[in-house]
C-alpha positions in Angstrom: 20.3 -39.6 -3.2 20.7 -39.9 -6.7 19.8 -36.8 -8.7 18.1 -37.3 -12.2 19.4 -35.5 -15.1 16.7 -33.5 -15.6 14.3 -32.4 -12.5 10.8 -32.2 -12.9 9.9 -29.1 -11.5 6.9 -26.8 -10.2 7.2 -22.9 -10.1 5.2 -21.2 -8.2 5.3 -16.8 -8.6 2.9 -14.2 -9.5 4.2 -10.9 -10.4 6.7 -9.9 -13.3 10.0 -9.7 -11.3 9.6 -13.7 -11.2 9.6 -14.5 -14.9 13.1 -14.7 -15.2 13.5 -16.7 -12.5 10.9 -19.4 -14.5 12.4 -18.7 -18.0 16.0 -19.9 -16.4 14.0 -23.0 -15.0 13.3 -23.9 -19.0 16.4 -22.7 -20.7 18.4 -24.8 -18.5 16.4 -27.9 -19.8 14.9 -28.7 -17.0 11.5 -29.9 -17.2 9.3 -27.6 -15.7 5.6 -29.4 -15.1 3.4 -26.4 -14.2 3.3 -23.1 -12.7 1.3 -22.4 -9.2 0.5 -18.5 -9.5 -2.4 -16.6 -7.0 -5.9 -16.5 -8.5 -6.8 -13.4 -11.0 -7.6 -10.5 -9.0 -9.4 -7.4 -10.4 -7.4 -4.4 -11.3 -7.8 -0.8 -12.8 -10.5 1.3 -12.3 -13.4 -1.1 -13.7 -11.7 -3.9 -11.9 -11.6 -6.5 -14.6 -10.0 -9.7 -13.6 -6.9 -9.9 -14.9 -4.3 -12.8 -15.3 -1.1 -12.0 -13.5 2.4 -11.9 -15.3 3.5 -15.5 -14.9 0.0 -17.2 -15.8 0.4 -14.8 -19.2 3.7 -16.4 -19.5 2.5 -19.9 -18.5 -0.2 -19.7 -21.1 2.1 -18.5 -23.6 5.0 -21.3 -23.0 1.9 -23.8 -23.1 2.7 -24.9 -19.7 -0.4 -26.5 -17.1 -1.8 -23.3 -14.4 -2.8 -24.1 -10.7 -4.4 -20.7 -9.0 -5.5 -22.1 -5.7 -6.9 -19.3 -3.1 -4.6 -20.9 -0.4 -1.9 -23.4 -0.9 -3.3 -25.4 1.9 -5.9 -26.4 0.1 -6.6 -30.1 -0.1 -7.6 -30.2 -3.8 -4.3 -28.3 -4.6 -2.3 -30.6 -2.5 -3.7 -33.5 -4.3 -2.9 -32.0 -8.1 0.9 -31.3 -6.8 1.3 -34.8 -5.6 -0.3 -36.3 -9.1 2.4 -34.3 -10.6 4.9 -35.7 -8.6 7.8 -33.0 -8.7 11.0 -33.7 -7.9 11.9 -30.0 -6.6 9.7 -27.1 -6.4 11.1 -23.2 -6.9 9.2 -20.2 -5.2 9.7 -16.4 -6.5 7.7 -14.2 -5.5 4.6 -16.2 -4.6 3.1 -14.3 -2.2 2.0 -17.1 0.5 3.4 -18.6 3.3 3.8 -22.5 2.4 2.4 -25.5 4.5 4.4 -28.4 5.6 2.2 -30.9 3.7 3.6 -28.7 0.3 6.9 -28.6 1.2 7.4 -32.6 2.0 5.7 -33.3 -1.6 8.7 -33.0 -3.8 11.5 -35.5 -3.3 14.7 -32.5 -3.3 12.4 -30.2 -1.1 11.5 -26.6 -1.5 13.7 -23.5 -3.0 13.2 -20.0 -2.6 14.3 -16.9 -4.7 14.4 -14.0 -1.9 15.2 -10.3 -2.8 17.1 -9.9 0.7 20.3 -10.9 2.0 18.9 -13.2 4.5 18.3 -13.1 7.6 17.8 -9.2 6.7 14.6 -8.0 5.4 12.2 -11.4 5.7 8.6 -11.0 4.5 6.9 -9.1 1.5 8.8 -5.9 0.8 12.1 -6.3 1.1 13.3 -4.2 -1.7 11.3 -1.1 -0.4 12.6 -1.5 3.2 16.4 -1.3 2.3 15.8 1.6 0.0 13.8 3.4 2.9 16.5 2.4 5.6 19.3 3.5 3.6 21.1 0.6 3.4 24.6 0.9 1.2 23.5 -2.9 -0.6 20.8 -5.7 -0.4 21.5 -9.2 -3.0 19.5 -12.1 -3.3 19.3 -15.8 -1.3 18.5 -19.1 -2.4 17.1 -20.9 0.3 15.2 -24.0 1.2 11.6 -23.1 2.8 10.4 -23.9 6.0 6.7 -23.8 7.5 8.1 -20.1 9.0 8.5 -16.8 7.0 11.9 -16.9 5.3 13.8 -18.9 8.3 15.2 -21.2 6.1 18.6 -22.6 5.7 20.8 -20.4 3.2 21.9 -22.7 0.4 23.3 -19.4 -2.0 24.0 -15.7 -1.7 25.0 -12.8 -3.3 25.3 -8.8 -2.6 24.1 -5.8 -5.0 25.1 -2.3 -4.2 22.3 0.2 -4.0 22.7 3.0 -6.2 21.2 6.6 -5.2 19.4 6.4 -8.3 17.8 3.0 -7.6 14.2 3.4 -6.9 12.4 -0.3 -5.9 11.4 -0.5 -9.8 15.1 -0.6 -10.8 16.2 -2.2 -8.0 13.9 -5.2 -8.4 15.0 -5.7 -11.9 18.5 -6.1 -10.6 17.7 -8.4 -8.1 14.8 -10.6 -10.2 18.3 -11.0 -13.2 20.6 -11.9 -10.2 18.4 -14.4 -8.8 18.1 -16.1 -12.6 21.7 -16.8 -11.9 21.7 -17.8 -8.5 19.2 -20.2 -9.0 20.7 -22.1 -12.2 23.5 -22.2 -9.5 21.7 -23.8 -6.6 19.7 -26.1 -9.3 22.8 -27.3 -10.4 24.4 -28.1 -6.8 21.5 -29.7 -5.8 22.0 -31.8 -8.5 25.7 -32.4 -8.3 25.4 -32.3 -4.4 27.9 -29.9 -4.1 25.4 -27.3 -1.8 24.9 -27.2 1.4 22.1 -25.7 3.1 23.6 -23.2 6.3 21.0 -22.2 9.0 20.1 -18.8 9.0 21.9 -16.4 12.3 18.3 -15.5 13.6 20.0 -12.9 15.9 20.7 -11.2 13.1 16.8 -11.6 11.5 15.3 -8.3 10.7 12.0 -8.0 9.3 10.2 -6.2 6.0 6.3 -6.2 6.1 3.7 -5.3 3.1 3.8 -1.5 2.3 0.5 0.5 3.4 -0.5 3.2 0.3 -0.4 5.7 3.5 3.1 4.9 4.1 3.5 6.9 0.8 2.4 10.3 2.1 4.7 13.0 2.4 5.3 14.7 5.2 8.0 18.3 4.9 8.6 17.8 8.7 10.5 14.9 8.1 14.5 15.1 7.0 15.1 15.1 3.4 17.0 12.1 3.3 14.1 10.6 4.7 11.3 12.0 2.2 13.9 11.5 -0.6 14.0 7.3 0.1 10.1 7.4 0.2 10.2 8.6 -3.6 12.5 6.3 -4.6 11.2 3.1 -2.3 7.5 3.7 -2.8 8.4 4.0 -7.2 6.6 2.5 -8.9 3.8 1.7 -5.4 1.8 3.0 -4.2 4.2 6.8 -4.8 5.1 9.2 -2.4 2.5 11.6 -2.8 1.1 14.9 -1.3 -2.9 16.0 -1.0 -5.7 13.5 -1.6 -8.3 13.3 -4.3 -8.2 15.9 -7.7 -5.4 17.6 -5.7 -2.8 14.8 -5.5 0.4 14.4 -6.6 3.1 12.4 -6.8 6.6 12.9 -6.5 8.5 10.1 -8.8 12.4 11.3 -9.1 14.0 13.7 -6.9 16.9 14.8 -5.2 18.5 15.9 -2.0 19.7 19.3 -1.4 20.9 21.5 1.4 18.5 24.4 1.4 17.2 25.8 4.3 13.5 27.3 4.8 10.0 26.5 6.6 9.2 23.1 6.1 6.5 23.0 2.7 8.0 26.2 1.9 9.1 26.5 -1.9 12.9 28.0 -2.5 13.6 27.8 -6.0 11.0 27.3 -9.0 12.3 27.1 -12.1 12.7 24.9 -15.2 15.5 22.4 -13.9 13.7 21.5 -10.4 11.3 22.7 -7.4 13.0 22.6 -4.3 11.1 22.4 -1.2 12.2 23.2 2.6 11.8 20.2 4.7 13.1 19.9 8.4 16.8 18.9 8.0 17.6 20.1 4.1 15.5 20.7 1.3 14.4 18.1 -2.0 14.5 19.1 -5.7 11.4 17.5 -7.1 12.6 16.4 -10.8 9.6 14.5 -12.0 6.2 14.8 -10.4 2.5 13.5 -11.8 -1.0 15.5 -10.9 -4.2 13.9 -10.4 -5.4 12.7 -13.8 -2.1 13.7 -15.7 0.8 11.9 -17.2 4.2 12.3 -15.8 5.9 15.1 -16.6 9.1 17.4 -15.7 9.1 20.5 -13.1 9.5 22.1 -16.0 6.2 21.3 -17.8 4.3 21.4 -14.6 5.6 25.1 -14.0 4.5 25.7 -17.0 1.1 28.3 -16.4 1.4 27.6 -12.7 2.7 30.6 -10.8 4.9 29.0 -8.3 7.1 31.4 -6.3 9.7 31.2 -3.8 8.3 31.6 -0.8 5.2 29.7 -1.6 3.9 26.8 0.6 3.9 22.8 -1.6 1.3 21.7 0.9 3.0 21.5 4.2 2.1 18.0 5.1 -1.0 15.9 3.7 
């Protein structure tokens, strides 16, 4: 099949971690046709509907807008096929795609996935390594199926994960790796120098949504443990202790050996708290109150009484 110079292309993606996956689509000349992102949704506390990241970036680059509700839609289907795209790129989208979408354009289907495939498919894989404590993660280009992720591999590449990598950073990482890798699998397409390799499904390991509750704390768990919530749950939904006016998040931390109870407070002072948990303790850095700003231990000691000795809520 011959390739065209220049592909007409659709990008579908919703959140901010895709947009330079779509800016690489248009600095590469390529001629991208219109953007598929999900439907605004209403956010904040007087839940306004709000445009997502890549329609704001659509709308700015002038660039056509399709929000279905589901992809499977017929009236969708019908606008992709008018548009007749020769390859269609997926970051971040946040559905499962039909077959009738993935046989429209005429060099298939190309995802941008935050895992090194077949590790971590689904929704979260970025919070799951950090929470497993794995040593790396990377990114795949692959071409999409009717399944979740169980496509043939056409590109890969590892990232270390640093003990200071929370899922924010960590993202970032990936989304400016996966800029590269897909200029790189645009390009081989086009040269037909790639080829697609099936996926070891014996290997397959799976990373579902996150649940807000998943961020609780809990000081009977091992501080390695409690320390990969705060970093995996940053910046959602926060590992967190008590509920209501008497919540707080933990957002940096770090792990320590100290012994005590479990919730029971060792040190208090201006560099850190450090809290017992079951196997070690954790030096909460940077923590946010119900209705506060982020702020140091320091400043949050600050006309508190904290003591050693002194339960940090035992488990919420």
């Amino acid at each position: 099949m011959n390739m065209p110079e220049q592909l007409k292309i659709i990008f579908m993606g919703t959140p901010e971690i895709a947009l330079p996956s779509a800016e690489e689509l248009i600095a590469s000349g390529e001629d991208l046709i219109a953007v598929v992102t999900q439907p605004d949704r209403p956010k904040g506390r007087g839940r306004v509907c709000e445009a997502c990241a890549v329609k704001e970036w659509a709308l700015m680059n002038n660039l056509p807008v399709l929000q279905p509700e589901k992809a499977r839609e017929p009236q969708f289907l019908e606008e992709v096929r008018k548009l007749n795209p020769d390859l269609i790129v997926v970051h971040a989208f946040g559905q499962i795609l039909p077959k009738a979408l993935l046989e429209i354009p005429k060099f298939g289907v190309i995802n941008v996935h935050a895992s090194l495939l077949p590790k971590y498919r689904g929704a979260a894989p970025a919070q799951w390594a950090i929470l497993n404590g794995e040593p790396e993660t990377g990114v795949t280009i692959m071409r999409m199926d009717e399944k979740l992720d169980t496509g043939p591999i056409l590109l890969q590449q590892k990232v270390p994960i640093e003990d200071s990598d929370t899922t924010g950073t960590l993202l970032r990482k990936l989304s400016e790796l996966g800029r590269e890798l897909l200029l790189s699998a645009v390009q081989g397409l086009k040269a037909g120098t790639i080829k697609a390799v099936p996926q070891d499904e014996s290997q397959a390991t799976y990373a579902p949504p996150i649940d807000k509750e998943q961020g609780k704390i809990n000081w009977n768990e091992p501080v390695l443990l409690i320390w990969r919530k705060v970093r995996a749950f940053n910046p959602w939904p926060g590992a967190y202790l008590g509920e209501g006016n008497n919540l707080i998040k933990i957002w940096k931390a770090e792990p320590a050996e100290g012994k005590g109870e479990p919730g029971m407070i060792l040190e208090a002072h201006n560099k850190w708290i450090e809290v017992a948990c079951a196997q070690g303790s954790l030096r909460i850095l940077e923590l946010q109150p119900a209705g506060k700003r982020r702020m140091s231990a320091e400043a949050f000691l600050a006309g508190r009484k904290l003591k050693p000795g002194d339960k940090f809520a035992l488990k919420s």
